[in-house]
C-alpha positions in Angstrom: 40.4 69.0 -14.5 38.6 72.7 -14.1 39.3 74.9 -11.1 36.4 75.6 -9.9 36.1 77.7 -7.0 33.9 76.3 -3.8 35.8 78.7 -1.5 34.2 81.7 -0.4 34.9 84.9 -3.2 34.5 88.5 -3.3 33.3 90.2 -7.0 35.7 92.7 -7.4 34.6 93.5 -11.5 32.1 92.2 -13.7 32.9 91.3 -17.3 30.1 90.1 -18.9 31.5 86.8 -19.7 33.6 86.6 -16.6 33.8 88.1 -13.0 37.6 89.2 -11.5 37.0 88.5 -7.5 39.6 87.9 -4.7 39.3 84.4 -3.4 39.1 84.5 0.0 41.3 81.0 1.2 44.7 82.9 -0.1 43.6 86.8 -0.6 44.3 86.6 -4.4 42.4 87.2 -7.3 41.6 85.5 -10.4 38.7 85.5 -13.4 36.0 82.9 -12.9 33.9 82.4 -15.7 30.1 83.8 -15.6 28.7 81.6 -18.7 29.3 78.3 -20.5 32.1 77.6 -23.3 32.7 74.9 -25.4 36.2 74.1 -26.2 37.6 75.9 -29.4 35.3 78.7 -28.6 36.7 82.3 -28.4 35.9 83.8 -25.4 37.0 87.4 -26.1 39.8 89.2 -28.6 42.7 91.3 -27.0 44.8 93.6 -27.7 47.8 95.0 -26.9 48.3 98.0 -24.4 51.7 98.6 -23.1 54.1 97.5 -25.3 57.9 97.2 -24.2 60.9 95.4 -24.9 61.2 93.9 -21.6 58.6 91.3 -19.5 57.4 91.5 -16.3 55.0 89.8 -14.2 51.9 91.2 -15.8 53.3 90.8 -19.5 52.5 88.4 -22.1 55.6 88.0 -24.6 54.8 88.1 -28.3 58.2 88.5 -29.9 61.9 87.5 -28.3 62.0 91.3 -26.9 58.5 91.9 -27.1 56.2 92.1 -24.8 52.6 93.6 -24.5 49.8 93.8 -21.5 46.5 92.3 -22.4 43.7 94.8 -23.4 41.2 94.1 -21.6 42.5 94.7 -18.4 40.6 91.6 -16.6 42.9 89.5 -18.6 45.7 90.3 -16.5 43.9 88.1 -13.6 44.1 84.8 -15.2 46.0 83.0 -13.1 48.8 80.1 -14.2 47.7 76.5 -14.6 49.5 73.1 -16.0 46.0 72.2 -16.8 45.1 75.3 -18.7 41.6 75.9 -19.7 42.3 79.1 -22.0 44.8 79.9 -24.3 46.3 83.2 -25.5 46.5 83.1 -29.2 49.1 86.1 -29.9 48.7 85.5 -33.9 44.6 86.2 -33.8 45.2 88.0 -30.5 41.9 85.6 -29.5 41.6 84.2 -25.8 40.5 80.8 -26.8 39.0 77.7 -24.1 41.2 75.0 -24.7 38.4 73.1 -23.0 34.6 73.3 -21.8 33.6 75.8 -19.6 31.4 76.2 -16.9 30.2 79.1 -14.6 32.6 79.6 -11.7 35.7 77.7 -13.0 38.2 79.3 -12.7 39.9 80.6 -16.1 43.7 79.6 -16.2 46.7 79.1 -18.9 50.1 78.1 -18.9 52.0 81.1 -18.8 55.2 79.2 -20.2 52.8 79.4 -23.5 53.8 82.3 -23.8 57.4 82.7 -22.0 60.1 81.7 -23.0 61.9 83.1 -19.8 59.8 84.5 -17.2 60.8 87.5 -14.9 59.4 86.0 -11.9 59.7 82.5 -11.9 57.9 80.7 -9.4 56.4 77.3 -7.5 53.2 76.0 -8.6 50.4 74.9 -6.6 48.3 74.6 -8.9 47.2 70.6 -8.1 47.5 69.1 -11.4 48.3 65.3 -11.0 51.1 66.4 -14.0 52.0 69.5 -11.9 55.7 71.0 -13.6 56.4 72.9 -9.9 58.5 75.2 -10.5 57.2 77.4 -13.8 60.1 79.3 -15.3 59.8 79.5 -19.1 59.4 77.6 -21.9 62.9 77.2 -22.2 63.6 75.4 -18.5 60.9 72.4 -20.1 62.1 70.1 -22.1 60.3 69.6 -25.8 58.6 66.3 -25.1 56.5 67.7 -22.0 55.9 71.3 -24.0 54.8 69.3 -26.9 51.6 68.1 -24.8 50.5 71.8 -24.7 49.4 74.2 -26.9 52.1 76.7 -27.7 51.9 80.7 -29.4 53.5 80.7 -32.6 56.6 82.5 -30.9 57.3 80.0 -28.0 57.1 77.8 -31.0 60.1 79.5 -33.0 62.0 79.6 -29.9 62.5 75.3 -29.7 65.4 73.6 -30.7 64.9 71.6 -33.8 
């Protein structure tokens, strides 16, 4: 299921591949996709900018005290999902659609991809059949429902074997 946005926006940046705008229902922003992409495909390498030993709610977490913001900026505006449609692959530092892609879906991941405990935990709305609810980490999920989703090599380490 893609989020795609039928709800009145306002372009707030243009990205080439991707537009940031404030969607107008609940005065927040997110990326919508611009173009078509095929699942698999890389939408756009990263890097790191900031880089600190402590997250917060615009970091993505690399290491167990690591933690970078995303390079390009825009990145920082895709919002959480339980039905991602990009992931952030922290080895290749690649943003990669975990499936197809059309203009005006909305581009989303699951941050606990990429946390194993989040600084601001919070309730998800994001309307999912499979919704989780309440998005804290990768460590508050147990291994069976975090094996249905694509992990970074890191979040990986961090399970119990």
């Amino acid at each position: 299921m893609q989020v795609q946005t039928s709800t009145p926006t306002k372009i707030i940046s243009t990205h080439g591949y991707a537009n940031v705008v404030l969607l107008m229902h609940n005065n927040e922003q997110a990326l919508l996709a611009t173009t078509y992409f095929k699942q698999g495909d890389v939408i756009e390498k990263f890097s790191s900018g900031l880089v600190q030993n402590f997250p917060t709610y615009l970091t993505v977490q690399i290491g167990e005290n690591l933690h970078i913001t995303l390079q390009p900026q825009h990145l920082q505006y895709i919002n959480h999902s339980c039905n991602p449609n990009v992931f952030f692959n922290t080895d290749t530092f690649e943003l990669v659609a975990l499936q197809n892609i059309k203009p005006d879906d909305e581009l989303t991941f699951f941050y606990p991809s990429t946390e194993w405990q989040m600084t601001q935990p919070f309730s998800c709305n994001c309307g999912y059949t499979k919704c989780l609810q309440n998005i804290q980490g990768a460590a508050f999920i147990s291994k069976e429902v975090l094996s249905t989703y694509k992990l970074t090599g890191f979040v990986q380490k961090m399970l119990p074997q």
